[in-house]
C-alpha positions in Angstrom: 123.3 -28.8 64.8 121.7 -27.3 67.9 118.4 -26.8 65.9 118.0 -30.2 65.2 119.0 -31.6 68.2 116.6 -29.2 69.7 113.9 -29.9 67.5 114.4 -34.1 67.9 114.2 -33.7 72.0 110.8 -31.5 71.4 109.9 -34.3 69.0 110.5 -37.1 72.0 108.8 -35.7 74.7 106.1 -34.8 72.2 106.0 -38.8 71.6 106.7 -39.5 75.1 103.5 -37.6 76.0 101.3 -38.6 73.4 102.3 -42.5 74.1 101.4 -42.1 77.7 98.1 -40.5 76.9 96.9 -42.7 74.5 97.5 -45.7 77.1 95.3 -43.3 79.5 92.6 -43.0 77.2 92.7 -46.7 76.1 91.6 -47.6 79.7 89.6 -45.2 80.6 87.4 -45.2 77.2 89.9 -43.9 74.2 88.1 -40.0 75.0 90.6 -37.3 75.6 91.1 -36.4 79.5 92.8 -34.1 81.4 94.3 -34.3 85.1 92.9 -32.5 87.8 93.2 -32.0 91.4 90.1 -33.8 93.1 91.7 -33.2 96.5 94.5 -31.9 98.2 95.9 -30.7 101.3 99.0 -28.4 102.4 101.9 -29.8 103.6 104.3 -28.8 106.5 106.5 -29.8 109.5 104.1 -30.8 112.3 104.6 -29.3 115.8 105.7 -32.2 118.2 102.4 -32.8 119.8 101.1 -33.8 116.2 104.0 -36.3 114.8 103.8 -39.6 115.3 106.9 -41.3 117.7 109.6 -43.0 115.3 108.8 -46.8 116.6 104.6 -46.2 115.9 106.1 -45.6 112.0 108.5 -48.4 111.9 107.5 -51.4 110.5 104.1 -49.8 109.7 100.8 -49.1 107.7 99.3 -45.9 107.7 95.8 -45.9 106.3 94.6 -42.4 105.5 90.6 -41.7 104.6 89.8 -38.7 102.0 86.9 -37.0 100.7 87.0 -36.0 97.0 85.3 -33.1 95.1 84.9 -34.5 91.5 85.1 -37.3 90.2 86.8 -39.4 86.9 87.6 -42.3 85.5 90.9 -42.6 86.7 93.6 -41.5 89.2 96.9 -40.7 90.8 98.4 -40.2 94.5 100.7 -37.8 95.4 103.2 -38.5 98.0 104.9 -36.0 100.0 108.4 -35.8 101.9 108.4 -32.0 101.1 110.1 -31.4 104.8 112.1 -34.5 105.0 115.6 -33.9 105.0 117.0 -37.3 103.8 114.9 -39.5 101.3 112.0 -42.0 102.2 111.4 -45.3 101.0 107.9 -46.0 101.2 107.5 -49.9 100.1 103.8 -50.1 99.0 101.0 -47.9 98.2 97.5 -48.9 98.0 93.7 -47.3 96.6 90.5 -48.9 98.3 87.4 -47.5 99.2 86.6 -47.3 102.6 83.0 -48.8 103.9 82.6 -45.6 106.3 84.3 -42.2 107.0 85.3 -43.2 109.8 86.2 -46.4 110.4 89.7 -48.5 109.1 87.9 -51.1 107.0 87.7 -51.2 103.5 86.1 -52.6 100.6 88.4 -55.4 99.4 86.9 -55.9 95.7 88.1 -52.5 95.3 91.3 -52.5 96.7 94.0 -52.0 94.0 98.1 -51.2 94.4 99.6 -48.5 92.8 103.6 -48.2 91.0 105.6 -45.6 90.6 107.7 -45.8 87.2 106.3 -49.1 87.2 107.4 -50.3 90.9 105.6 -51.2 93.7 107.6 -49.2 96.3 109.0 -45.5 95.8 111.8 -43.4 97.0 111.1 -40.2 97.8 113.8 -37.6 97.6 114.4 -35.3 100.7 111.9 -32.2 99.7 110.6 -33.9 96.6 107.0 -35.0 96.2 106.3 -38.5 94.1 103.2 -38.6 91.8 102.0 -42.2 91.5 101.6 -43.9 87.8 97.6 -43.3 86.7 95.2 -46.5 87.3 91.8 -47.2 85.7 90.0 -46.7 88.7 86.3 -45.1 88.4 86.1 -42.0 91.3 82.6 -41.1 92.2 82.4 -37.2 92.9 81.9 -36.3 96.9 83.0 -40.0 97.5 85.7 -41.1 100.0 88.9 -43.1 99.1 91.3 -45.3 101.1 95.2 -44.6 100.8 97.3 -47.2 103.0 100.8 -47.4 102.6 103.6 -49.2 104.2 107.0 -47.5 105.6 109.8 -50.0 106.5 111.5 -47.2 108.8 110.3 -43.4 109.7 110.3 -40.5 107.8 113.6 -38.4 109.1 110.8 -35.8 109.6 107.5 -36.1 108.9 105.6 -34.4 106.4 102.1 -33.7 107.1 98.7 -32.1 107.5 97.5 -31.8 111.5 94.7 -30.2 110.5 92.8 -32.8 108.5 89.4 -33.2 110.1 89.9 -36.8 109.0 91.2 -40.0 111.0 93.8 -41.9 109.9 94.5 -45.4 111.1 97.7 -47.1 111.5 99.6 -50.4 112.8 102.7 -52.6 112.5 103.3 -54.6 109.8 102.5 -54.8 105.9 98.9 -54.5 106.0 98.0 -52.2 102.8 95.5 -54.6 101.3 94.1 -55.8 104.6 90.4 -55.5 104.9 90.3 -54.3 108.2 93.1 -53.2 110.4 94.0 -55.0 113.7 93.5 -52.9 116.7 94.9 -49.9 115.1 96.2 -46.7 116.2 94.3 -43.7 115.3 95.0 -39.9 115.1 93.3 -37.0 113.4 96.6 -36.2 111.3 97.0 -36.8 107.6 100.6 -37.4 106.8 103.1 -37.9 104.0 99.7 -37.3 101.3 99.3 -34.6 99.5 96.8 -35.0 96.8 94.7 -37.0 94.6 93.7 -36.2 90.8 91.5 -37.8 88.6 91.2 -38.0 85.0 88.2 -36.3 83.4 87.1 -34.9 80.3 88.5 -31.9 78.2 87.8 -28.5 80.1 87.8 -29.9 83.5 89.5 -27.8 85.8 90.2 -27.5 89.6 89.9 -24.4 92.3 92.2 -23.8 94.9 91.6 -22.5 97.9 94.4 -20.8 99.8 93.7 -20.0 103.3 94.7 -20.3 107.1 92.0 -22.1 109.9 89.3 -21.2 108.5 89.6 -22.7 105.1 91.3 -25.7 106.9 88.6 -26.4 108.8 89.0 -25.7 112.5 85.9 -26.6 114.6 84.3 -28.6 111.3 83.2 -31.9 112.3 85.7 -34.3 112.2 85.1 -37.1 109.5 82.0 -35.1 108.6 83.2 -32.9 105.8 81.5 -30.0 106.4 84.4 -27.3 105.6 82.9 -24.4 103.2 85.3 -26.0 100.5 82.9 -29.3 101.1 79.8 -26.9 100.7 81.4 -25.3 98.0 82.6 -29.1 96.1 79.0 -30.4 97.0 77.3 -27.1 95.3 79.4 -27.9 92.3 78.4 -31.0 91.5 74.6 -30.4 92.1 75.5 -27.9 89.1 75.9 -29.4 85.4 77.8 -26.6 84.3 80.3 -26.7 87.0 80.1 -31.0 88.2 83.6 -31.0 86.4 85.4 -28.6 88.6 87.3 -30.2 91.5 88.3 -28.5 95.0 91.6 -27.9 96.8 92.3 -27.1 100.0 94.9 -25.7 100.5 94.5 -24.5 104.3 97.1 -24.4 107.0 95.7 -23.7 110.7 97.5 -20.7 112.0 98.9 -19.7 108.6 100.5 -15.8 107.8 100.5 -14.3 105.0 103.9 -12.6 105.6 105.8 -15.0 108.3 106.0 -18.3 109.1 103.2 -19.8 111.8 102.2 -23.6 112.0 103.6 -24.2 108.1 105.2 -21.8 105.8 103.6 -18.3 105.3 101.2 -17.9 102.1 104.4 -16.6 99.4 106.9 -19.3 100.4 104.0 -22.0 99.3 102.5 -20.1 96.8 104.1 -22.3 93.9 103.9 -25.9 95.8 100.4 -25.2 96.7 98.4 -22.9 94.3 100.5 -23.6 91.0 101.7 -27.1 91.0 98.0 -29.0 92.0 96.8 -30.6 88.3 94.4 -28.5 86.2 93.8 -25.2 88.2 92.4 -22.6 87.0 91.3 -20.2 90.0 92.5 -19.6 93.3 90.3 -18.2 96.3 92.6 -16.1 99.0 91.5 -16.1 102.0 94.4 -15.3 104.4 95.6 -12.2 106.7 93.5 -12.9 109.8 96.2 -14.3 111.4 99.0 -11.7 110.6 96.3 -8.8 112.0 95.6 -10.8 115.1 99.6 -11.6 115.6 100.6 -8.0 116.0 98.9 -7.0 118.6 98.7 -10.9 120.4 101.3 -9.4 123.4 100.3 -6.0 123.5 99.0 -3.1 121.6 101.4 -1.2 118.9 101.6 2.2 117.7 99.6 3.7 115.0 102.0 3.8 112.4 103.3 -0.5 113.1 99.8 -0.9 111.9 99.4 1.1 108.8 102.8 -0.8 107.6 101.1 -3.7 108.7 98.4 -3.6 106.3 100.8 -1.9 103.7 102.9 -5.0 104.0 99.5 -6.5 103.4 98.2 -5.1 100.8 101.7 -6.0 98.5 101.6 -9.7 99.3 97.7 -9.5 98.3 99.0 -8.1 94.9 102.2 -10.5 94.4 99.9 -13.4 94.7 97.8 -11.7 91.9 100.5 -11.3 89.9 101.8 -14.8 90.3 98.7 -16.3 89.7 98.0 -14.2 86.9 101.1 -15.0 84.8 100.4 -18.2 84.9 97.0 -18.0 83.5 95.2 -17.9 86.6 92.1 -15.8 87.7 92.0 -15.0 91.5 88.8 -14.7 94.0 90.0 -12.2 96.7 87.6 -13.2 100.1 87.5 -10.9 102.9 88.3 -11.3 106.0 86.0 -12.2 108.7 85.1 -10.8 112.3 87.1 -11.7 115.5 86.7 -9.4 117.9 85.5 -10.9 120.8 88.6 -13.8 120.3 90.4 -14.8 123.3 93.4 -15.6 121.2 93.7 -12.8 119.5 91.5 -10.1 121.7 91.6 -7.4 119.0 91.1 -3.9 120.0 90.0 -1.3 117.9 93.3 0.0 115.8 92.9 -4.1 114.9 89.6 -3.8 113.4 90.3 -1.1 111.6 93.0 -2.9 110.2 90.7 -5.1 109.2 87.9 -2.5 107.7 91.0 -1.0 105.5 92.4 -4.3 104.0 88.7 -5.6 103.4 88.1 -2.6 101.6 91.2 -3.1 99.5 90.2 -6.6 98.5 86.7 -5.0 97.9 88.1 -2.0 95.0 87.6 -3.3 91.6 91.0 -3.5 89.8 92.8 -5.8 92.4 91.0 -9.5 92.6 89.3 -10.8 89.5 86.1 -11.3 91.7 85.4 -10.7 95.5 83.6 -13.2 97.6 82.5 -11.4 100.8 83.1 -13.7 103.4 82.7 -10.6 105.6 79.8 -9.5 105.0 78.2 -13.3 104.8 79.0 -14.4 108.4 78.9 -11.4 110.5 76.4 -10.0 113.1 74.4 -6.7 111.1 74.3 -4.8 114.5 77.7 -5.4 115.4 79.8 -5.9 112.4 82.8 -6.4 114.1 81.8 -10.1 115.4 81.0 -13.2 114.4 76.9 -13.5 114.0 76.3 -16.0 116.9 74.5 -18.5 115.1 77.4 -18.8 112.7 80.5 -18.7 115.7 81.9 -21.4 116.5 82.4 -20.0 120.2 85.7 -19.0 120.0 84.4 -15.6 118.4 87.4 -16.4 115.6 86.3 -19.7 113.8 82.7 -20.4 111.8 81.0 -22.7 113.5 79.5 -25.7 110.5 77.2 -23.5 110.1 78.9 -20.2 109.6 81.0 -22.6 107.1 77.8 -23.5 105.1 76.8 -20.2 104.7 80.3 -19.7 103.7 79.8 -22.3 100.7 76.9 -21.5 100.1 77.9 -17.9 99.2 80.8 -18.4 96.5 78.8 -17.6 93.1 79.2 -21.0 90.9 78.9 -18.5 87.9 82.9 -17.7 88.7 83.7 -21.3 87.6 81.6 -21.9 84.7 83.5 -21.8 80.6 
């Protein structure tokens, strides 16, 4: 009996499966497509200076603008309320595109509303995340998409992205399908969104990149999409062997490796934020600038609270390799790039050669699948230690855009290609 119960539940969700598919493929042209993340960004619990106040999120739309790496012929929103301790109701959802970057109107012809399980408002569990049902809805690759959605009262906590480089407009009121917004508030937050995927052909596949600040962006032009992971999209599509490969950022400003920062360190969201995004098949790490910085942030520290520093290191560096590997992953170690010179961090010189022995780690074949020298790319030849100037941002710690293009510009495409 247990065999052939077991053997009619396979054969349901087998059905079950196959059923939705085939209603996929009927609108979007009866070919076979897979799911894969276009865009994506980390969630966590924002500091207080980057929420929202309860009454600006009662009664309100929040209109949200993102920039996509590939594109399909169809698509789904994921909602977030990963940090929310009690569930969210959010009552509508809608997809437009928007007439500019940065600006709050839209274009109403394309302006469509999207169910969950068939319903036009969903309730998201406390720590859940809610994927949307698929639409027909053509996705241009490097294009920007509109995602306006209405709360009736605010999230218990918010769940969010400060770091999104991107405005996002809200007011009071039901306005999801409005073509403009009233006088709306704006910040340079993304919130409760944590993803977009698109339906493409058989053999698409997505990259992730899991980083801190500098994969997030910090001092990239704000609605201008000039992170290395935009490069790095843009370089993709200009490529025929590759145009089907869609980008992930998974950056959190300030993020650790080992502890918590500004959003959960690097293990804790390995599964929510390199596993779970639709279609991956490759993960770039770039992360430990901020755990080399941190130890020394107050005051120097003995010899020997460094070398078990970059021991400590060295083992989350292989866990992540290991967990990416058993699930079928291959994983890009980058190196770490100069600081010294920061005025956060103002690394001395146990601190950079910290930073010489984990780099040289992530260099030695046998660990990473690939390396992508990030190091060696944005740093000044006659002192190796900083930032080359034309590439710093000016805080001696962050690319400047053009430190980030050079950053795109020096991933290999051949790592992506079938």
């Amino acid at each position: 009996m247990k065999n052939t119960h077991a053997h009619r539940t396979f054969a349901m969700v087998v059905l079950t499966a196959c059923s939705m598919g085939s209603g996929l493929n009927a609108q979007t042209g009866a070919k076979p497509v897979v799911w894969v993340a276009t865009w994506g960004a980390s969630q966590q619990i924002p500091e207080a200076q980057n929420t929202l106040p309860p009454a600006d999120l009662t009664d309100a739309t929040v209109r949200e603008i993102v920039h996509v790496s590939a594109g399909g012929t169809a698509l789904r929103v994921h909602l977030s309320n990963a940090f929310g301790p009690e569930s969210l109701h959010i009552t509508s959802v809608h997809i437009a595109r928007p007439l500019a970057p940065d600006a709050a109107a839209i274009d109403p012809a394309s302006d469509r509303a999207l169910s969950f399980a068939g319903a036009s408002d969903v309730t998201i569990p406390a720590g859940a995340e809610f994927v949307s049902d698929p639409i027909a809805y053509p996705v241009g690759a490097l294009s920007d998409l509109a995602v306006s959605f209405h709360l009736d009262a605010p999230p218990a906590r918010e769940t969010s992205h400060p770091g999104s480089r991107s405005t996002t407009w809200y007011v009071h009121g039901d306005a999801v399908a409005a073509q403009n917004l009233s006088h709306p508030g704006k910040v340079d937050h993304w919130f409760q969104l944590s993803g977009i995927d698109v339906a493409s052909d058989a053999g698409a596949a997505s990259v992730v990149a899991l980083g801190d600040s500098i994969t997030d962006g910090h001092a990239a032009t704000t609605n201008g999409n000039d992170r290395w992971t935009d490069v790095l999209a843009a370089r993709l599509q200009r490529s025929r062997d590759t145009k089907d490969v869609g980008v992930s950022n998974q950056g959190i400003g300030g993020n650790h490796l080992l502890t918590d920062g500004l959003g959960p360190n690097a293990l804790a969201r390995f599964d929510r934020d390199v596993l779970a995004p639709a279609g991956v098949r490759w993960v770039i790490v770039l992360e430990g600038v901020n755990d080399l910085g941190g130890l020394t942030r107050d005051g120097e520290v003995s010899p020997e609270q460094h070398a078990a520093l970059v021991q400590r290191m060295l083992a989350a560096y292989q866990q992540i390799i290991e967990r990416a590997h058993a699930h079928g992953l291959r994983v890009f170690g980058a190196t770490i790039t100069p600081d010294a010179g920061s005025n956060y961090y103002h690394p001395g010189p146990l601190s950079e050669a910290d930073r010489a022995a984990v780099n040289a780690w992530i260099r030695t074949p046998g660990h990473y699948d690939a390396v992508i020298d990030f190091d060696q790319v944005v740093r000044d030849p006659a002192h190796p230690d900083r930032l080359l100037s034309a590439y710093d941002s000016g805080d001696h710690l962050h690319p400047s855009p053009a430190g980030y293009r050079a950053m795109g510009d020096a991933v290999p495409l051949g790592l992506f290609t079938r």
